[in-house]
C-alpha positions in Angstrom: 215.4 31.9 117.5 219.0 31.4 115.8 218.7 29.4 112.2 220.6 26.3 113.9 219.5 22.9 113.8 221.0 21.3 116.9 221.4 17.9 115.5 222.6 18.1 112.4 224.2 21.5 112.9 222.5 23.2 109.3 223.1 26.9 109.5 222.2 29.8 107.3 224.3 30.0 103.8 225.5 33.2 102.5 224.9 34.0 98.6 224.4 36.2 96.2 221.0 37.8 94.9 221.3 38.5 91.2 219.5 41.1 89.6 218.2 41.4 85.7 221.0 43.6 85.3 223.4 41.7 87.0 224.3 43.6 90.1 224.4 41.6 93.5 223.5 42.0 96.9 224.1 40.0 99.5 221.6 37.3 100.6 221.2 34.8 103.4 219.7 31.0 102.4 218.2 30.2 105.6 217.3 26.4 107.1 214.0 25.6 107.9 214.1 25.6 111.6 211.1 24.3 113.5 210.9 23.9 117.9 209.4 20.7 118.4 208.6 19.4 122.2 209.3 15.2 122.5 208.6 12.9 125.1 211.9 11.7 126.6 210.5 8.1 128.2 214.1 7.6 129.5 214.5 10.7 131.5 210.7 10.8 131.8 210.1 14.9 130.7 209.7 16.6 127.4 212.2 18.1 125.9 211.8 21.0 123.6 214.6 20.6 120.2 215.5 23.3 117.7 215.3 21.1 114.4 215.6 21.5 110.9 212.5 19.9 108.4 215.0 17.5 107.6 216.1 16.5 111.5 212.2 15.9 112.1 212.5 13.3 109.5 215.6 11.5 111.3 213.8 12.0 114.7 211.0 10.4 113.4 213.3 7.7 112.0 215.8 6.9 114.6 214.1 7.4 117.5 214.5 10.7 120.3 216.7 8.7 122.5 218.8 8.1 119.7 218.3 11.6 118.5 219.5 13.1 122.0 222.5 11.4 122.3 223.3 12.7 118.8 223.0 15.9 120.0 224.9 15.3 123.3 227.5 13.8 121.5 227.9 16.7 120.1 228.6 18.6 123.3 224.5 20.3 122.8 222.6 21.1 125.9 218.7 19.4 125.8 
């Protein structure tokens, strides 16, 4: 599973670990990505999303029709 959220588009961030003495190593922040399956009423079948934690929370606020077209705006495939 890729760390992309396909409807707000979060992706991994690339950083820095620091140690006590200061050296650095690369690092990699990832998203948290959770697949969740929703009910699509209009097309009658479930679709299965790849979302971020914070992308549940819009779902959950604007509605999976709403969230679908989001992501088709987009040019995603669901």
């Amino acid at each position: 599973m890729s760390a992309h959220c396909q409807l707000t588009g979060a992706q991994p961030g690339f950083g820095n670990r620091i140690s006590h003495s200061h050296r650095r190593t690369s690092r990699r922040f990832d998203p948290n990505i959770q697949r969740k399956r929703y009910w699509l009423a209009g097309e009658g079948r479930y679709v299965r999303l790849t979302l971020s934690a914070r992308a549940i929370r819009t779902v959950d606020a604007i509605g999976v029709e709403a969230a679908v077209a989001r992501i088709r705006a987009r040019g995603g495939k669901v």
